[in-house]
C-alpha positions in Angstrom: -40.9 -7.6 35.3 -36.8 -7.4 34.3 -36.2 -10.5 36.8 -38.8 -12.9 35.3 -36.5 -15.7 34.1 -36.4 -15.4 30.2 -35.6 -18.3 28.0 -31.7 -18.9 28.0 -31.5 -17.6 31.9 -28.1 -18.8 33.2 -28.4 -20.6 36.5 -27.8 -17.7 38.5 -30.3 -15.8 37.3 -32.9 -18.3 37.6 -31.7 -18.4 41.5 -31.5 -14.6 42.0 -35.0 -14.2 40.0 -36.6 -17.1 42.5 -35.2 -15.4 45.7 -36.7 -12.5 44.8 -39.7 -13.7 44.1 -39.8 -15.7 47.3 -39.0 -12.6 49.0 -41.7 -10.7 47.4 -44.9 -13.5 48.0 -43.9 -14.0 51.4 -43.6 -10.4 52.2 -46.9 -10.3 51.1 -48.1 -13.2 52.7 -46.9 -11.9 55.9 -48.4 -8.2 55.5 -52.2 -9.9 54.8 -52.1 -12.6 57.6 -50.1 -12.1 60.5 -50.3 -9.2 62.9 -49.7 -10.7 66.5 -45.7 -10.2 66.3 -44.0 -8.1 67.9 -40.1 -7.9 67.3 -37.4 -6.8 69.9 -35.3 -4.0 69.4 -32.1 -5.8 69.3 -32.8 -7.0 66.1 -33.6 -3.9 64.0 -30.2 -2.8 62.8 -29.0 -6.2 62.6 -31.9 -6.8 59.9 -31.5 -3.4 58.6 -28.0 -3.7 57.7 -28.2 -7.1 56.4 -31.5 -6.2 54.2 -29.1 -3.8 52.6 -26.0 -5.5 52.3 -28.4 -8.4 50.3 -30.4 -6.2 48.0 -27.1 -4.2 47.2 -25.1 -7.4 46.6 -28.5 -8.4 44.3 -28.4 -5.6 42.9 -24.6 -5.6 41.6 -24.9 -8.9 40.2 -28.0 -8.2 37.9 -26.4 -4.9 37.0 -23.2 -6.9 35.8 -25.2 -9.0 34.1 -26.6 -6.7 32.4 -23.5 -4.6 31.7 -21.8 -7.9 30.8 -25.4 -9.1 28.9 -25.7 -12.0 30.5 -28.4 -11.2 32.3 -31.6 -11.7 29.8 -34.2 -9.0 30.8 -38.3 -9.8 30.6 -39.1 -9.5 26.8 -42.0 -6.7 28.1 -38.7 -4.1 29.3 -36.9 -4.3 25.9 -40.2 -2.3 25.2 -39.8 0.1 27.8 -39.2 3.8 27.4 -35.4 5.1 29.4 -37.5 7.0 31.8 -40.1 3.7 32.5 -36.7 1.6 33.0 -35.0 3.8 35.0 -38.0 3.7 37.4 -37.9 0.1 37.1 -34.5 0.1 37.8 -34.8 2.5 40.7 -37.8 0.9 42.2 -36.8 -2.7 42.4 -33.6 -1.9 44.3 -36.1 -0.5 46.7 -38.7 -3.1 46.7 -35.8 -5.8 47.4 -34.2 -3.8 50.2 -38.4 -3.4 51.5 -39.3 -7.2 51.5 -35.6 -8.6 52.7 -36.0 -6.3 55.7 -39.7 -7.5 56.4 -38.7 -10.9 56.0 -35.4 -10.3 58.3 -37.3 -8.5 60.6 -40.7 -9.8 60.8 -41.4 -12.9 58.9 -38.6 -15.4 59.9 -37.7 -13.7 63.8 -42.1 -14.7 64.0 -41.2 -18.4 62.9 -38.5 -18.7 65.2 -40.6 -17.3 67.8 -43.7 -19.6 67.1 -41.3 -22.8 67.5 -38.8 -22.0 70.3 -40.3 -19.1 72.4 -41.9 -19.7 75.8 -45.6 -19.1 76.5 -45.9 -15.5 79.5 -47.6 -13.3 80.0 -48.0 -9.3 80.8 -49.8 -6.9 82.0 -50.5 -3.7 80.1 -52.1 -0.5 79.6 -54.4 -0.5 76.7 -57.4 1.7 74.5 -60.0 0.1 72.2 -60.1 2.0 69.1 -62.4 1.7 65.9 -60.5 1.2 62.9 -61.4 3.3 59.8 -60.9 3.6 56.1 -60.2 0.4 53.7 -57.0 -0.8 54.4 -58.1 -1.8 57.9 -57.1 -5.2 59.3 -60.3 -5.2 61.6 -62.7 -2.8 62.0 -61.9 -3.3 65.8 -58.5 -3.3 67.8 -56.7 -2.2 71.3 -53.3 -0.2 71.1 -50.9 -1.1 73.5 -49.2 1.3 75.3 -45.7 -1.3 75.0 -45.9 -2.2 71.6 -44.3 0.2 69.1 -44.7 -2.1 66.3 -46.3 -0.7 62.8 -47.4 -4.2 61.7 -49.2 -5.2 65.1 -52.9 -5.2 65.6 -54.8 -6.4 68.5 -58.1 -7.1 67.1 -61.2 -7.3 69.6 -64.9 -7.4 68.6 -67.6 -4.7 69.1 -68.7 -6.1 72.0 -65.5 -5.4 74.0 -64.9 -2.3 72.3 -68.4 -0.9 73.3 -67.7 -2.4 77.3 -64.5 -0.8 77.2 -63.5 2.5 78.9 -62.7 5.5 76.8 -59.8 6.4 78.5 -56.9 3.8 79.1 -57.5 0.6 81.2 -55.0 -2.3 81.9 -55.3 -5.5 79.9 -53.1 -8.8 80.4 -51.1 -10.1 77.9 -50.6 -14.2 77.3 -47.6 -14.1 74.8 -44.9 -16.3 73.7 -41.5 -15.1 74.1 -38.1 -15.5 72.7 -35.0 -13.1 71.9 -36.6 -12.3 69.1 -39.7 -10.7 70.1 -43.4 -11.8 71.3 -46.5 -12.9 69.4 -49.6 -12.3 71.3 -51.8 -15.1 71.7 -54.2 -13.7 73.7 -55.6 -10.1 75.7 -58.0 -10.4 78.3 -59.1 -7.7 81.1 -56.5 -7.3 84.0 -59.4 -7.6 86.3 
């Protein structure tokens, strides 16, 4: 990896190298274990065009290092082939802008949400669904008809799946609330 801090790193490479890597653990982090957030619209550009400003600040500095070679590269990409480092190159640009803008607009708006926001609720339309293939989350969940969030899953059991109508039914909501967006704590029948 060209950011792994190589022996004689200057300081601001070791930083750069551990933000990244923050960035890229609790991206993951986030991705495996959370799925009850869902984040409010008036955040998305906000994130979006921060996300980029940081990776392409990021990425100027460890391109002038390298121009400049002060930057020391992982031993392993001195080994590299030009079209396997211009993929690297390419790729981590894209990576970084990929797991600022899920921890701008996901990960830390979640936090802030689980410590300030306000517990509510809502009611909703919903449909149980079975959930196939590997990368599942659960094998069974309810889509809501408000949430138009690609990380969200509502995960129910088979009991309520196999109880539930086939068609859409209304469902209430127990949330808690900020500017931010709402995590879901909860989804019981509306009746």
């Amino acid at each position: 990896m060209p950011l792994q801090q190589s022996k004689g790193s200057h300081l601001g490479q070791k930083i750069v190298s551990t933000l990244v890597l923050y960035l890229f653990l609790s991206t993951g982090v986030y991705v495996l274990a959370y799925h009850d957030f869902v984040p409010s619209k008036l955040i998305f550009w906000p994130s979006l065009i921060i996300s980029l400003a940081v990776t392409l600040f990021l990425a100027a500095f460890m391109a002038k290092g390298l121009k400049n070679k002060t930057w020391i590269p992982a031993k392993g990409l001195s080994n590299y082939g030009p079209i396997k480092k211009a993929t690297t190159y390419l790729a981590l640009p894209l990576s970084l802008f990929f797991a600022t803008w899920l921890n701008l607009y996901y990960l830390a708006p979640r936090a802030i949400t689980s410590f300030t926001g306000e517990e509510s609720f809502k009611l909703d339309s919903a449909r149980a669904q079975k959930n196939l293939g590997r990368r599942k989350v659960c094998d069974f969940s309810i889509r809501l008809r408000t949430t138009e969030s690609f990380l969200f899953k509502a995960c129910t059991n088979s009991v309520f799946y196999e109880h539930s109508p086939k068609e859409n039914f209304q469902v209430k909501i127990h949330t808690k609330e900020s500017f931010f967006g709402f995590i879901v704590t909860g989804v019981n029948s509306a009746q």
